[in-house]
VEXDREN-2710 file (C-alpha; in Angstrom, 1 decimal):
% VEXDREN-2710
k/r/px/py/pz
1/UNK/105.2/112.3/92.8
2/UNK/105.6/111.3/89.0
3/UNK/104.1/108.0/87.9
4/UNK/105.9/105.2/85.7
5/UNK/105.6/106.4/81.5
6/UNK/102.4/103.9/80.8
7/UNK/101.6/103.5/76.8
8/UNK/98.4/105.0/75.7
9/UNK/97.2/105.3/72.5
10/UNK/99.4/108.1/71.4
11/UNK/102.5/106.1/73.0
12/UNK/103.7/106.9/76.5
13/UNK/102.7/108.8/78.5
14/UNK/103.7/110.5/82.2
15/UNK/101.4/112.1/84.7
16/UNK/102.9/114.2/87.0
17/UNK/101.2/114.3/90.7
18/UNK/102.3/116.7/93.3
19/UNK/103.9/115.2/96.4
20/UNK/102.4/115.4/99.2
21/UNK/103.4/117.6/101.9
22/UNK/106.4/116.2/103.6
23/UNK/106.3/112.8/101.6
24/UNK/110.0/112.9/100.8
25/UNK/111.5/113.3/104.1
26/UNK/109.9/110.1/105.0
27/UNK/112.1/106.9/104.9
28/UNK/111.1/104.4/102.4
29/UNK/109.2/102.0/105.1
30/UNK/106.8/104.9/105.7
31/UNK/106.7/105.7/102.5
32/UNK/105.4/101.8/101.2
33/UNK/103.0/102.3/104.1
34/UNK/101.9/105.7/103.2
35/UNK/101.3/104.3/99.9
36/UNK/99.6/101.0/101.9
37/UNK/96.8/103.5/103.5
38/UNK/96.3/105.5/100.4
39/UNK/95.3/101.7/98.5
40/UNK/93.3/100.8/101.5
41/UNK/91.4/104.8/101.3
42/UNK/90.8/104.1/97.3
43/UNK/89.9/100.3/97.5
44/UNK/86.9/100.7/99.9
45/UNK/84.7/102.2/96.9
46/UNK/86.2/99.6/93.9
47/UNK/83.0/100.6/92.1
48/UNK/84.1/104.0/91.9
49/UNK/87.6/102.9/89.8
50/UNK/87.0/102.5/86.2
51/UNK/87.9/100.2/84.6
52/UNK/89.5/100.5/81.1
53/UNK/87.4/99.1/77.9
54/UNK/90.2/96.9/76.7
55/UNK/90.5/95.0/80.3
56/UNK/86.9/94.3/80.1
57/UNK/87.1/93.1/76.6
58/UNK/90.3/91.0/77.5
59/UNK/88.2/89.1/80.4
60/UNK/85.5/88.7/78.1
61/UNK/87.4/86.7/75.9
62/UNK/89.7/85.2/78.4
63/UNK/86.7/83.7/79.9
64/UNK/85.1/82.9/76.7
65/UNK/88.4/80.7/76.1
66/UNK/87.5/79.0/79.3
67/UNK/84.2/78.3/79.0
68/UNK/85.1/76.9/75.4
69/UNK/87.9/74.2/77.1
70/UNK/88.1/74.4/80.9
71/UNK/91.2/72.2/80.7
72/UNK/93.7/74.5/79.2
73/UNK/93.1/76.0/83.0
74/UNK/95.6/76.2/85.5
75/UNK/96.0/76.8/89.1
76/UNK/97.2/80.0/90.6
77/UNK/100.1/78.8/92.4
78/UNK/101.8/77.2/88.8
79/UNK/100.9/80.3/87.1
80/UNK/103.1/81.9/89.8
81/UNK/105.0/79.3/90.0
82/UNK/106.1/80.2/86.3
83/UNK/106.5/83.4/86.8
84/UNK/108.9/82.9/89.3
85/UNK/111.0/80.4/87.8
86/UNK/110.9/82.8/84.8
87/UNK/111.4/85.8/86.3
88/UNK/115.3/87.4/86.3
89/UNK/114.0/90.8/87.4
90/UNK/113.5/90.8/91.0
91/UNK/112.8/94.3/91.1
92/UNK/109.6/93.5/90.5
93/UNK/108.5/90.3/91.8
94/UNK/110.0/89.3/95.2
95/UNK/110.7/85.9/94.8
96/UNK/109.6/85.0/98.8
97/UNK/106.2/86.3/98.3
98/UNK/106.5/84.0/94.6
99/UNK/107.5/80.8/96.7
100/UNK/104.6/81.3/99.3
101/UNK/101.7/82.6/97.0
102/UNK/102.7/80.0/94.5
103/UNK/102.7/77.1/97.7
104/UNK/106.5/76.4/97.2
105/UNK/107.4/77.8/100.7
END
C-alpha cells in the first residue's frame, strides 16, 4: 500500500509499504475498518510515535502566542466551523462530521 507524496526536506517524497495479505480483495468498509484497528493497535503506546521537531517547535510558539493574548483564542467548534464554511473539497472533510463537531447539527 503506497502512502500520499508528503514534502520533506528534499521535496516530496513516497514510501512504498507492502499490502498486506489479502487487503485488496476487501471492500472499502473493511478496508476503513482494517485501517480503524491498525490506528487503534499504534495509538495504545502514543509515547512510542515521534514526534517531528518542527511540530514541537510550532506548539511551542503557538502556545507562546496564547499565553502572550489569550483573547485572539477561539473555540473548537468556530474553528471548524470555518473550516467547513470554507472548505469546497469534500474529499477531505465530510461536511456531517463538520456540522456535528463544530455544534451546527
Amino acid at each position: 500500500m503506497a502512502s500520499r507524496p508528503r514534502k520533506g526536506r528534499r521535496g516530496p517524497t513516497r514510501t512504498r509499504l507492502e499490502e498486506p495479505a489479502g487487503f485488496t480483495s476487501l471492500s472499502k468498509a473493511e478496508q476503513i475498518r482494517y485501517l480503524q484497528a491498525l490506528w487503534d493497535r499504534i495509538s495504545e503506546g502514543p509515547g512510542q510515535i515521534p514526534v517531528p521537531k518542527s511540530h514541537l517547535s510550532l506548539t511551542k510558539e503557538r502556545l507562546a502566542a496564547y499565553r502572550r493574548d489569550p483573547s485572539r483564542a477561539r473555540p473548537a467548534h468556530e474553528v471548524l466551523r470555518h473550516l467547513y464554511l470554507a472548505s469546497s473539497d469534500s474529499k477531505y472533510m465530510t461536511g456531517e462530521s463538520l456540522l456535528v463537531a463544530g455544534g451546527l447539527k
